[in-house]
Backbone atoms as SQL, in Angstrom:
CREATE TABLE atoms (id INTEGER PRIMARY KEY, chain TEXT, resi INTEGER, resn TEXT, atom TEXT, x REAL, y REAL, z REAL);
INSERT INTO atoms VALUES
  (1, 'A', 1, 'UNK', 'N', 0.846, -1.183, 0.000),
  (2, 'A', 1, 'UNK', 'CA', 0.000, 0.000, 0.000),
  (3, 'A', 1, 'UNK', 'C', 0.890, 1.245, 0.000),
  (4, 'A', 2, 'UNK', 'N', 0.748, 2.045, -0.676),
  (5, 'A', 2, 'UNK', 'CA', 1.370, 3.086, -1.243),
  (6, 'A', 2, 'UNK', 'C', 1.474, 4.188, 0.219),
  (7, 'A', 3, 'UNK', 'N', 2.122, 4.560, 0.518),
  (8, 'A', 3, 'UNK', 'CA', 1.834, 5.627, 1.684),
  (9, 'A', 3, 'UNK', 'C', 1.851, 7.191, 1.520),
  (10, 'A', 4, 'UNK', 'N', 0.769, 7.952, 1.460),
  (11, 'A', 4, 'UNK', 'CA', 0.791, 9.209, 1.364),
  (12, 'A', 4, 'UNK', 'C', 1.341, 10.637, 2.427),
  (13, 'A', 5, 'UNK', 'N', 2.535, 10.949, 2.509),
  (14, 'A', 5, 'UNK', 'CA', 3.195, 11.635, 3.475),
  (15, 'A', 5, 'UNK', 'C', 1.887, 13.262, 3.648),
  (16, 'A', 6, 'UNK', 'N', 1.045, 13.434, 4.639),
  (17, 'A', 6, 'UNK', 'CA', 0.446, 14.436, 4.739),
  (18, 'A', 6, 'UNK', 'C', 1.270, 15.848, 4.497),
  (19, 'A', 7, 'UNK', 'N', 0.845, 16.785, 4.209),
  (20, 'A', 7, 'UNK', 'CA', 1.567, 17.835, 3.895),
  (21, 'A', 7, 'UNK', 'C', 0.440, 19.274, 3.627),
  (22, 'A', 8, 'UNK', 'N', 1.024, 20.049, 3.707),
  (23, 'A', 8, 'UNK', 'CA', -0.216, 20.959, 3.253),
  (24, 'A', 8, 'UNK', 'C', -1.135, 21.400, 2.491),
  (25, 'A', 9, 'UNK', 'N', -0.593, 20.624, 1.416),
  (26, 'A', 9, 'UNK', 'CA', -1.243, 20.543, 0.047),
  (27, 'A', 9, 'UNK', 'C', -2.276, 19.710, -0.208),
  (28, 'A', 10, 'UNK', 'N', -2.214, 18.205, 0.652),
  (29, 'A', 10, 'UNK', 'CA', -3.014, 17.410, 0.889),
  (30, 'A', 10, 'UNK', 'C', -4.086, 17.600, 1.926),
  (31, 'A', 11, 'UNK', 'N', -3.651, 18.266, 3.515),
  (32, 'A', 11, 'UNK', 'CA', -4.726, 18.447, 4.468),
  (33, 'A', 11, 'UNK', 'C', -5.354, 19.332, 3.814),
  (34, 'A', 12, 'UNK', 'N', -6.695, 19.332, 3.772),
  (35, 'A', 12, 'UNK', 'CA', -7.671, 20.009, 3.782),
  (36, 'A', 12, 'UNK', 'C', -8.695, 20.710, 4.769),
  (37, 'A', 13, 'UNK', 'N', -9.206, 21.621, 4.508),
  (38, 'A', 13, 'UNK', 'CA', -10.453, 22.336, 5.488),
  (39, 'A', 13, 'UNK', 'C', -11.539, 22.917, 4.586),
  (40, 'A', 14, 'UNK', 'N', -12.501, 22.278, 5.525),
  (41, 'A', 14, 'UNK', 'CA', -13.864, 22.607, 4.466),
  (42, 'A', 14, 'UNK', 'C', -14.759, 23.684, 5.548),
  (43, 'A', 15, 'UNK', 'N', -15.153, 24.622, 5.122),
  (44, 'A', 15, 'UNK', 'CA', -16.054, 25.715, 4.989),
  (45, 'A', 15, 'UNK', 'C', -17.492, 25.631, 4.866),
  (46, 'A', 16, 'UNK', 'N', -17.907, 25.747, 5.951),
  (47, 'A', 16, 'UNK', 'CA', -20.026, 25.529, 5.373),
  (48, 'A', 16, 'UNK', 'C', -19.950, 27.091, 6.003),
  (49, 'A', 17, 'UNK', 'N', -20.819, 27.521, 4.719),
  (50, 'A', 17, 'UNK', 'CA', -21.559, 29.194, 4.939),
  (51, 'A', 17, 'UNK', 'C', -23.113, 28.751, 4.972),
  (52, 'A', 18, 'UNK', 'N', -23.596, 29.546, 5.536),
  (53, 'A', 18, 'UNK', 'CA', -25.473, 29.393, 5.856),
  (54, 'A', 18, 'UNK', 'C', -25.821, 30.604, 5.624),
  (55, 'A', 19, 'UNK', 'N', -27.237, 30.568, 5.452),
  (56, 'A', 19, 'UNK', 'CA', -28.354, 31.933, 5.101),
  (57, 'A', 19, 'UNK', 'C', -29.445, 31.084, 5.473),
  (58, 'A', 20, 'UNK', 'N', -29.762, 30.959, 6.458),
  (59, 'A', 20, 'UNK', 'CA', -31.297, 29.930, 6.800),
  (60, 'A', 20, 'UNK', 'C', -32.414, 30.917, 7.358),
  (61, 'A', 21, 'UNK', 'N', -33.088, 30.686, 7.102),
  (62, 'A', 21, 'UNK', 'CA', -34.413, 31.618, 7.436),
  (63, 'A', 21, 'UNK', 'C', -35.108, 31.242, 8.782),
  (64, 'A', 22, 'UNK', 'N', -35.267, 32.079, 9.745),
  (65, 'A', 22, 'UNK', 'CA', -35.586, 31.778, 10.965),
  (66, 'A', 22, 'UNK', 'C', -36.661, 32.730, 11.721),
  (67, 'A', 23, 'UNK', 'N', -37.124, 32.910, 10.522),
  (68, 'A', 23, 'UNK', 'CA', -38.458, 33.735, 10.798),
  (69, 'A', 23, 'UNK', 'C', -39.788, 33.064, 11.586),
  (70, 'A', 24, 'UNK', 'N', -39.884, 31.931, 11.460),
  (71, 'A', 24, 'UNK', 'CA', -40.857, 31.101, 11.978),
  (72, 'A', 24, 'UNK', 'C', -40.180, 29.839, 13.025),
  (73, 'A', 25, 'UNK', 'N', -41.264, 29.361, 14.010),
  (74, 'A', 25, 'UNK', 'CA', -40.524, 28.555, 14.980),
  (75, 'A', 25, 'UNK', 'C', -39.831, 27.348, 14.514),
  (76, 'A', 26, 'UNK', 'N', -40.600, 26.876, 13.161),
  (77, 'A', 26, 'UNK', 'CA', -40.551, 25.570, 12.495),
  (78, 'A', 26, 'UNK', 'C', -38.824, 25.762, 11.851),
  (79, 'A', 27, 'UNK', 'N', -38.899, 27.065, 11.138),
  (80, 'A', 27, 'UNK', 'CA', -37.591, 27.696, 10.745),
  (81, 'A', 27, 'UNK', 'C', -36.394, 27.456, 11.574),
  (82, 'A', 28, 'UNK', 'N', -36.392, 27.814, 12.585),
  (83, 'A', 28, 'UNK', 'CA', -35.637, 28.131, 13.529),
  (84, 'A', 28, 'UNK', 'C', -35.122, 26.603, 14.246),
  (85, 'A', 29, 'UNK', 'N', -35.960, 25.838, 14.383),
  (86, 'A', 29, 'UNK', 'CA', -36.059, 24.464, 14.919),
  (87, 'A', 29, 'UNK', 'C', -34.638, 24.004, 14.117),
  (88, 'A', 30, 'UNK', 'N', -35.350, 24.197, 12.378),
  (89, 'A', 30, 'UNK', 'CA', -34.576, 23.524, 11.705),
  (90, 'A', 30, 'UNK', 'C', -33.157, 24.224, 11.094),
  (91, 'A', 31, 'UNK', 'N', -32.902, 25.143, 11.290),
  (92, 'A', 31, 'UNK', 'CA', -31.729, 26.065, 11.535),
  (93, 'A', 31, 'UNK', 'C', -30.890, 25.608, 12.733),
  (94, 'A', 32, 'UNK', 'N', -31.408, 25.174, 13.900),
  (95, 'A', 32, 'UNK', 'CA', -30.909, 24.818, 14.937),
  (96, 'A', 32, 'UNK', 'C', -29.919, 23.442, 14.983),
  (97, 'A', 33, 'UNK', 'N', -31.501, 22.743, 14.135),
  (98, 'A', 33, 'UNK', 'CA', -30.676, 21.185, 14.216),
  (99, 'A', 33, 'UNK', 'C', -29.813, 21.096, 12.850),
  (100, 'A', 34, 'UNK', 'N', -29.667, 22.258, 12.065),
  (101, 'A', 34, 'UNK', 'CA', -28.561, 21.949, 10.823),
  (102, 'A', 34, 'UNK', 'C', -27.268, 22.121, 12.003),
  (103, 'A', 35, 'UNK', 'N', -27.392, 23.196, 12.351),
  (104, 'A', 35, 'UNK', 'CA', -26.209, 23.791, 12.974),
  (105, 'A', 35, 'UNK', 'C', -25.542, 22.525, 14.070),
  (106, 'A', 36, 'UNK', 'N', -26.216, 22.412, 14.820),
  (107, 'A', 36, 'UNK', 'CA', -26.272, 20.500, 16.043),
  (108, 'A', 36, 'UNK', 'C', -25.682, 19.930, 15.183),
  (109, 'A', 37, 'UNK', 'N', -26.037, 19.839, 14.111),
  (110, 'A', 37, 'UNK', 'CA', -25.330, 18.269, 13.108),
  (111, 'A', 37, 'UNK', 'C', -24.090, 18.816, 12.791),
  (112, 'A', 38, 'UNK', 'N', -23.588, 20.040, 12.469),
  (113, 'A', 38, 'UNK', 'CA', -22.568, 20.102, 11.482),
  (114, 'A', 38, 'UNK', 'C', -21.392, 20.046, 13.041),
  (115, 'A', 39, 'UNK', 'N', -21.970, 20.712, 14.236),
  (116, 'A', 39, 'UNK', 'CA', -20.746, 20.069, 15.519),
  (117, 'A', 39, 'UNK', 'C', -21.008, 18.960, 15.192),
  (118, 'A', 40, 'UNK', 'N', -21.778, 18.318, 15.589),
  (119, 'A', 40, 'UNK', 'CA', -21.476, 16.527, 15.792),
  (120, 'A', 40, 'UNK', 'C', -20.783, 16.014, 14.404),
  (121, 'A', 41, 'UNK', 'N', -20.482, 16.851, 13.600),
  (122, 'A', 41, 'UNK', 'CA', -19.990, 16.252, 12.610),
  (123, 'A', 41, 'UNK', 'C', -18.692, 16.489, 12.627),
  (124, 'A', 42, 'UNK', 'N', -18.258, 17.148, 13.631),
  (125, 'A', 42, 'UNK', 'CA', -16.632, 17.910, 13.850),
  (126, 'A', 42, 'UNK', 'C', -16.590, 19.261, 13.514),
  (127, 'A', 43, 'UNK', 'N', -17.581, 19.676, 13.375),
  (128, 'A', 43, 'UNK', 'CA', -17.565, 21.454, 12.689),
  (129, 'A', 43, 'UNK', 'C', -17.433, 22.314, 13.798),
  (130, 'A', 44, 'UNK', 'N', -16.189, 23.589, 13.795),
  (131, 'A', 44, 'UNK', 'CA', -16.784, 24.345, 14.533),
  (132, 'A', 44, 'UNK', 'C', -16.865, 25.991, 14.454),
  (133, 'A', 45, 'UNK', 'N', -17.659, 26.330, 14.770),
  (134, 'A', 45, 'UNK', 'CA', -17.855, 27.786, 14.295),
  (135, 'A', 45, 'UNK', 'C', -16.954, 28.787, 14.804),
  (136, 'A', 46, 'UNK', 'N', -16.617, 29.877, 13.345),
  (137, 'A', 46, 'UNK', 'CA', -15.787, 30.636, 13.424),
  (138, 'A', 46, 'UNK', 'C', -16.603, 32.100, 13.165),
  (139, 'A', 47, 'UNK', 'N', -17.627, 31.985, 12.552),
  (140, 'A', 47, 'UNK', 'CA', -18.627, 33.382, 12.727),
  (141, 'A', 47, 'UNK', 'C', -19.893, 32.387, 12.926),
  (142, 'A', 48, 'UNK', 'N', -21.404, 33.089, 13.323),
  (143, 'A', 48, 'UNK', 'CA', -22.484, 32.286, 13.327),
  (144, 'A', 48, 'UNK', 'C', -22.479, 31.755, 12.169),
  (145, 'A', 49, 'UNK', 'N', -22.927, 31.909, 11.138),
  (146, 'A', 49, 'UNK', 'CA', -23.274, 31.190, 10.313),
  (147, 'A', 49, 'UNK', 'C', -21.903, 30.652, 9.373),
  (148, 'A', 50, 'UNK', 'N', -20.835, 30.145, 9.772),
  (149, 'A', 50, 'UNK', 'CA', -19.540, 29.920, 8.946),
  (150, 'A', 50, 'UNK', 'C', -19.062, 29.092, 9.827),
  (151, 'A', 51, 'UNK', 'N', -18.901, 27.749, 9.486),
  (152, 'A', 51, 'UNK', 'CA', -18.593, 26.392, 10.417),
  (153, 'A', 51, 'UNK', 'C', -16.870, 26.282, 9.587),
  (154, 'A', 52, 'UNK', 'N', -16.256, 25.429, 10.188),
  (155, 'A', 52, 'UNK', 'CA', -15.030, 24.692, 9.532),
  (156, 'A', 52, 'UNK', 'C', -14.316, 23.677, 10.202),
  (157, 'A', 53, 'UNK', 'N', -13.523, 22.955, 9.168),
  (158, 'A', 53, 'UNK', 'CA', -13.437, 21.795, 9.622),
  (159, 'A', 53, 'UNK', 'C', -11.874, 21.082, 9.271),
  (160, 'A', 54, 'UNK', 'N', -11.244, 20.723, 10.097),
  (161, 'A', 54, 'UNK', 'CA', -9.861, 19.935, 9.155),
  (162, 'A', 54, 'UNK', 'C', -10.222, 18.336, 8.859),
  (163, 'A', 55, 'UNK', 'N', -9.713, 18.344, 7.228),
  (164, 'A', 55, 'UNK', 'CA', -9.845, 16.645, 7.613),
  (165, 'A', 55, 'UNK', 'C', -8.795, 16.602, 6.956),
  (166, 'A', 56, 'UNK', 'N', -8.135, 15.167, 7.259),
  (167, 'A', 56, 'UNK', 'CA', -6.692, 14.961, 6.892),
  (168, 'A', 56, 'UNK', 'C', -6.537, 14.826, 4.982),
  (169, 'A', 57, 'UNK', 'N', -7.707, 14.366, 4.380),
  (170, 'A', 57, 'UNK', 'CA', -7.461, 14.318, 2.887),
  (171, 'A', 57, 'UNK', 'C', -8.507, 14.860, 2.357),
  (172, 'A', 58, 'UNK', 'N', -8.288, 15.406, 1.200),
  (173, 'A', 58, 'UNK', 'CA', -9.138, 15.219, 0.065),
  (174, 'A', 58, 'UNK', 'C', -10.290, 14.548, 0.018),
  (175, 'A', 59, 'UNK', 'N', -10.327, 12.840, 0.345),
  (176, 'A', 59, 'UNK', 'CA', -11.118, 12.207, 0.828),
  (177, 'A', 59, 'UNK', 'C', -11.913, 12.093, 1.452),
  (178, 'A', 60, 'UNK', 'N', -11.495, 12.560, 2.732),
  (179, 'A', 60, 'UNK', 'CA', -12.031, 12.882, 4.037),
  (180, 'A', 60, 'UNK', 'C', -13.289, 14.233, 3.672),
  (181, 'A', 61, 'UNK', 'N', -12.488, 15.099, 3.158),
  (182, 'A', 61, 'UNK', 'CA', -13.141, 15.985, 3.016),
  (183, 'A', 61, 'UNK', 'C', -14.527, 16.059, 1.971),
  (184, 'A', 62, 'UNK', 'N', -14.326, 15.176, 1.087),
  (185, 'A', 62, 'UNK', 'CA', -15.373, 14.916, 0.365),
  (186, 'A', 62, 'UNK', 'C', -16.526, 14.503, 1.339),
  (187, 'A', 63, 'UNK', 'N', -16.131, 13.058, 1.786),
  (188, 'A', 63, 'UNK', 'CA', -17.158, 12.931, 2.464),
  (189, 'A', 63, 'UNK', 'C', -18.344, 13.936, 3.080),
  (190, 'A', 64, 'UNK', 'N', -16.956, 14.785, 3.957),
  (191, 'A', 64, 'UNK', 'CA', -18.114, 15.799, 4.973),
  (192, 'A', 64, 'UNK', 'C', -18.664, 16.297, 3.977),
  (193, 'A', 65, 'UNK', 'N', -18.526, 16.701, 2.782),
  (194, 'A', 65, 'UNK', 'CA', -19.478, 17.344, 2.065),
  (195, 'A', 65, 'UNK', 'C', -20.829, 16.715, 1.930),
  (196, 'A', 66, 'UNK', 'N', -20.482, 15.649, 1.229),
  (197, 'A', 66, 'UNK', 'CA', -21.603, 14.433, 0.842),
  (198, 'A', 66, 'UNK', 'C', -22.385, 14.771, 2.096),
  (199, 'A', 67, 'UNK', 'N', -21.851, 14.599, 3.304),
  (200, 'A', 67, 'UNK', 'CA', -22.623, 14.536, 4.492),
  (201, 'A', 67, 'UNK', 'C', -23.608, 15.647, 4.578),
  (202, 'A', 68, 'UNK', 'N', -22.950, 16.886, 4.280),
  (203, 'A', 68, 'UNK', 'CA', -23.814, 17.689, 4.976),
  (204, 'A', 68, 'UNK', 'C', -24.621, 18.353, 3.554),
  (205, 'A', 69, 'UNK', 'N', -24.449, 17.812, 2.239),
  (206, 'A', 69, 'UNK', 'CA', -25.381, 17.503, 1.379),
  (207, 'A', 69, 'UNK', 'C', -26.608, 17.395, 1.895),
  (208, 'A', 70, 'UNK', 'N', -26.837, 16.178, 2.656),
  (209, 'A', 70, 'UNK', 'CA', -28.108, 15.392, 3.602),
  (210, 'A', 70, 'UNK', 'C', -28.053, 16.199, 3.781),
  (211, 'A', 71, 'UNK', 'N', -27.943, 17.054, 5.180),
  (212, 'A', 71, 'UNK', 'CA', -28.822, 17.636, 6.115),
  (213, 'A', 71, 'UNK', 'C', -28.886, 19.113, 5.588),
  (214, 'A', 72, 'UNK', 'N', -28.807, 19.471, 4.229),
  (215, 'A', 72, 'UNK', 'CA', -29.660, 21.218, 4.375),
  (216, 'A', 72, 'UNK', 'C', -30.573, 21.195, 4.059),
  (217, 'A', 73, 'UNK', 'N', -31.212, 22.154, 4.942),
  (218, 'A', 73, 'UNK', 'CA', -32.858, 22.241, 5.224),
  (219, 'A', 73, 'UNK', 'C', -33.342, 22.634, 3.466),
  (220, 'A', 74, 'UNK', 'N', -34.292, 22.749, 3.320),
  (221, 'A', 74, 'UNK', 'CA', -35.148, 22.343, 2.465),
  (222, 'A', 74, 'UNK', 'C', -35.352, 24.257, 2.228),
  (223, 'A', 75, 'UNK', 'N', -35.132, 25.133, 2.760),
  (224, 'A', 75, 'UNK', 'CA', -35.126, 26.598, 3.132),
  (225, 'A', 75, 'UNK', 'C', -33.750, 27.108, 3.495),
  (226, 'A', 76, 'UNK', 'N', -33.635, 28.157, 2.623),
  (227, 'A', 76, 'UNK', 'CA', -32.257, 29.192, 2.703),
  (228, 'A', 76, 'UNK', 'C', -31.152, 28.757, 1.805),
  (229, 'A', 77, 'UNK', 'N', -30.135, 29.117, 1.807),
  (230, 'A', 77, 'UNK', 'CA', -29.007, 28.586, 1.050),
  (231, 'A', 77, 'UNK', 'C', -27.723, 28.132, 1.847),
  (232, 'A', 78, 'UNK', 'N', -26.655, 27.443, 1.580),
  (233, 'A', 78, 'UNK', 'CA', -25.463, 26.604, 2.115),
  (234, 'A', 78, 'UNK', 'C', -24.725, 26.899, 1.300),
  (235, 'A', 79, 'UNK', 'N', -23.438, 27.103, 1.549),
  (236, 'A', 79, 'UNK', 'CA', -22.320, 27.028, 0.791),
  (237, 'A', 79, 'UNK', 'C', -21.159, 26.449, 1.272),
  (238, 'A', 80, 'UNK', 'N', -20.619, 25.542, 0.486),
  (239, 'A', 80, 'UNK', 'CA', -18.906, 24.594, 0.723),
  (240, 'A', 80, 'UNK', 'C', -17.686, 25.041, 0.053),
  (241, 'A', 81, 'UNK', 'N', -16.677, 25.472, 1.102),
  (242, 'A', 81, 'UNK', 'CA', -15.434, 25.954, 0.145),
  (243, 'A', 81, 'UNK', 'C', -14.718, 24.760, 0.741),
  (244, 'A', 82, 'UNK', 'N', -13.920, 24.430, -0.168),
  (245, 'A', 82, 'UNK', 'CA', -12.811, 23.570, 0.117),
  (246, 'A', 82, 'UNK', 'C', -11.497, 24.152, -0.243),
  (247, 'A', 83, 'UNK', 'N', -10.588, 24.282, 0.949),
  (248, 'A', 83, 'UNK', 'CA', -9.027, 25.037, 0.628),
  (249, 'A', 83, 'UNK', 'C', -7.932, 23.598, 1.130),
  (250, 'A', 84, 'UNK', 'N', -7.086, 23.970, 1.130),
  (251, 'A', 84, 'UNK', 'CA', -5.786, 23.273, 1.359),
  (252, 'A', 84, 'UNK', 'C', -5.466, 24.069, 2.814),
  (253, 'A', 85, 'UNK', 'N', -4.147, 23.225, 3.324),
  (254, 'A', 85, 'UNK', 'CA', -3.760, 23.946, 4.396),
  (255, 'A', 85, 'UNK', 'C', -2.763, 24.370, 4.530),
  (256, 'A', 86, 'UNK', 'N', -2.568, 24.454, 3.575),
  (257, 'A', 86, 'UNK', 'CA', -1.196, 25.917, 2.607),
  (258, 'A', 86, 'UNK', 'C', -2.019, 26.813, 2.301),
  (259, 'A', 87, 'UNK', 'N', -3.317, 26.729, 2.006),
  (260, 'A', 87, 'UNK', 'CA', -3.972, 27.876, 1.610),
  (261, 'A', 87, 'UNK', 'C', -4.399, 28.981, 2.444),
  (262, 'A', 88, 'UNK', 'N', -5.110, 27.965, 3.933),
  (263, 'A', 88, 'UNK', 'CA', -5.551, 28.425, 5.069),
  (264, 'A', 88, 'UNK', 'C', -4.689, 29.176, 5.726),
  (265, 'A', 89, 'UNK', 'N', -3.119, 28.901, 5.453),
  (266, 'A', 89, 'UNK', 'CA', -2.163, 28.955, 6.380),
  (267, 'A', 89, 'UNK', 'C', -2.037, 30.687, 5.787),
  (268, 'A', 90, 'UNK', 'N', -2.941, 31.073, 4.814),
  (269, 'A', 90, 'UNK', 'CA', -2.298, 32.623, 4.493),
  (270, 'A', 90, 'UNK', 'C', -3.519, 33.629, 4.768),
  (271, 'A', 91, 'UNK', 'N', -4.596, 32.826, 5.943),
  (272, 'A', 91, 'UNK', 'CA', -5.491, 33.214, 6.181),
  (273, 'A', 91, 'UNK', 'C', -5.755, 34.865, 7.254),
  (274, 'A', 92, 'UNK', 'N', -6.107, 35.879, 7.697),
  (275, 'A', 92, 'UNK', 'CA', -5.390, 36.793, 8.206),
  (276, 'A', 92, 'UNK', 'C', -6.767, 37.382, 8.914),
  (277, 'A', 93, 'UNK', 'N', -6.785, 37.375, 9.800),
  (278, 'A', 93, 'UNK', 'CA', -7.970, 37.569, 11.263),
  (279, 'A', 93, 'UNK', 'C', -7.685, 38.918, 11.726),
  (280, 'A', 94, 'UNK', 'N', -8.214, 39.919, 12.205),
  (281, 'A', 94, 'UNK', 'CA', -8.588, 40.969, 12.443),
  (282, 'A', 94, 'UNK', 'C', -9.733, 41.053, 13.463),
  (283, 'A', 95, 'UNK', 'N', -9.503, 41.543, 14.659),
  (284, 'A', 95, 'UNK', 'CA', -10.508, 41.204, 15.916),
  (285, 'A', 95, 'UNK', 'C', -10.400, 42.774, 15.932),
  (286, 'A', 96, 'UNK', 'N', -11.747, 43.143, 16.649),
  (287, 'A', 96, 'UNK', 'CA', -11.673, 44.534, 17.024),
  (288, 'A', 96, 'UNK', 'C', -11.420, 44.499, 18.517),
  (289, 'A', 97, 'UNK', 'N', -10.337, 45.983, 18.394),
  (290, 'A', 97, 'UNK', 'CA', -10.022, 46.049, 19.783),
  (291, 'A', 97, 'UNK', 'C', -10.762, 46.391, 20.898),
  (292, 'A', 98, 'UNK', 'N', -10.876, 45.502, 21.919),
  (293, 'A', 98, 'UNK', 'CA', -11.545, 45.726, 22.800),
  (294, 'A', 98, 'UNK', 'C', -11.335, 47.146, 24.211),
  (295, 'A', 99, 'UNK', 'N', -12.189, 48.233, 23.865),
  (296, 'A', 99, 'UNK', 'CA', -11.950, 49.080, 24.710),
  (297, 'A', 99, 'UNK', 'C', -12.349, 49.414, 25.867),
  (298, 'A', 100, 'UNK', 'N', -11.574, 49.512, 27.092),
  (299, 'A', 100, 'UNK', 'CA', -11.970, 49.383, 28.401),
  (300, 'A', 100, 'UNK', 'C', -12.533, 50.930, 28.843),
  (301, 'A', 101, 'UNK', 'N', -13.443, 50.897, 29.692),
  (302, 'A', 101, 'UNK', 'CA', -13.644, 52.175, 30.290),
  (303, 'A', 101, 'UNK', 'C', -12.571, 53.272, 30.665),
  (304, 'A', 102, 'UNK', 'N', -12.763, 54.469, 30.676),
  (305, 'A', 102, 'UNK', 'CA', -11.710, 55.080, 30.975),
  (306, 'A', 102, 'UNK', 'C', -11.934, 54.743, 32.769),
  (307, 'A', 103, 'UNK', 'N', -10.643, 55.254, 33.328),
  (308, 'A', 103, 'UNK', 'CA', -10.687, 55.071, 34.535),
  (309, 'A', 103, 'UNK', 'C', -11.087, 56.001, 35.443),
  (310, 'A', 104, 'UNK', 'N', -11.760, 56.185, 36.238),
  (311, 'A', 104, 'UNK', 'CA', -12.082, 57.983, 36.703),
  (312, 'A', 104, 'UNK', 'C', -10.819, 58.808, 37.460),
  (313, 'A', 105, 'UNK', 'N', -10.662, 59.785, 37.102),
  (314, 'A', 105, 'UNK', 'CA', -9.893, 60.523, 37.382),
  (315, 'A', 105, 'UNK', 'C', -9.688, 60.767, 38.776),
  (316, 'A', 106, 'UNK', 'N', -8.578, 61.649, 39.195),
  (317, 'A', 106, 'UNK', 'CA', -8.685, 62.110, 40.640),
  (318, 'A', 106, 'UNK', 'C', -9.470, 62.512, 41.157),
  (319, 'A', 107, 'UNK', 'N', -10.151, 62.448, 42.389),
  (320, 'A', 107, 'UNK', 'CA', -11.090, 63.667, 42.713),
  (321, 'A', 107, 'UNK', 'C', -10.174, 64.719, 43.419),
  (322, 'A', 108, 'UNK', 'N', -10.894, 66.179, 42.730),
  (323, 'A', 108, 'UNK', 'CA', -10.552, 67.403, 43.083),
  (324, 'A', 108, 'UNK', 'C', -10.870, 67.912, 44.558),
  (325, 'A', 109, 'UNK', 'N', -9.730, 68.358, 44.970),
  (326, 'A', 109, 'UNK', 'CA', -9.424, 68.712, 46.624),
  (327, 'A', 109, 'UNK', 'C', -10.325, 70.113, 46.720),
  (328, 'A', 110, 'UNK', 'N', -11.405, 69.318, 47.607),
  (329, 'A', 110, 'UNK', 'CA', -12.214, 71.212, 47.771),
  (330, 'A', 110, 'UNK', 'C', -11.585, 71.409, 49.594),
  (331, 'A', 111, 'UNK', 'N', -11.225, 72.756, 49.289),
  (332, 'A', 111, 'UNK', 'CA', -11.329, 73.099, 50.667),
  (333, 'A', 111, 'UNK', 'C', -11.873, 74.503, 50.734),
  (334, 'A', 112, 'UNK', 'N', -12.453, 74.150, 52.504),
  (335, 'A', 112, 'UNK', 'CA', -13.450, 75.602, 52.533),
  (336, 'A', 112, 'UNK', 'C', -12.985, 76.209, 53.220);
C-alpha cells in the first residue's frame, strides 16, 4: 500500500456558509438542528453562520461534504469551500479592539 506523506497541500479544510431563514418557529427548529449536526460532525464555528473543519485528505473531506449535502434544510441557502492547508495557512484575522472604560480621574481637593 502506497503511503501518502500528509503535507499541506493534501490536508484540507472545508467551509459551510449558511443563510437559513428563521423567521418562523418551524424555521428556527430547523436552523438549529442543521447547525447540532454540522458540531457533531466535527464542525466548529468561526462566525455564526460559517462552520469549519480539518480533515486529513481530500477524501475525508469529500465525504463531509456528501454529508452535509443530507442535512440542508429544504429553506435558505449553504455554501462549501474547500481550501488546502497551505492555503488556510495565508489566512489573516482581524478582531476589534476591545476598549476598556476610561478610569475615573482624581477627585478634586475642595477646601473651605
Amino acid at each position: 500500500m502506497e503511503q501518502i506523506r500528509l503535507n499541506a497541500y493534501h490536508v484540507m479544510w472545508v467551509f459551510v456558509f449558511f443563510d437559513l431563514p428563521v423567521v418562523t418557529k418551524k424555521q428556527r427548529r430547523k436552523a438549529t438542528l442543521f447547525r447540532k449536526s454540522l458540531e457533531k460532525n466535527g464542525f466548529t464555528m468561526m462566525q455564526y453562520s460559517v462552520y469549519t473543519r480539518h480533515c486529513a485528505s481530500r477524501e475525508s473531506a469529500d465525504m463531509h461534504v456528501k454529508r452535509i449535502k443530507s442535512m440542508v434544510p429544504e429553506e435558505g441557502q449553504v455554501s462549501i469551500l474547500m481550501i488546502t492547508d497551505k492555503q488556510y495557512g495565508n489566512i489573516i484575522n482581524f478582531w476589534g479592539a476591545k476598549t476598556e472604560p476610561l478610569r475615573p480621574g482624581p477627585k478634586q481637593l475642595e477646601i473651605f
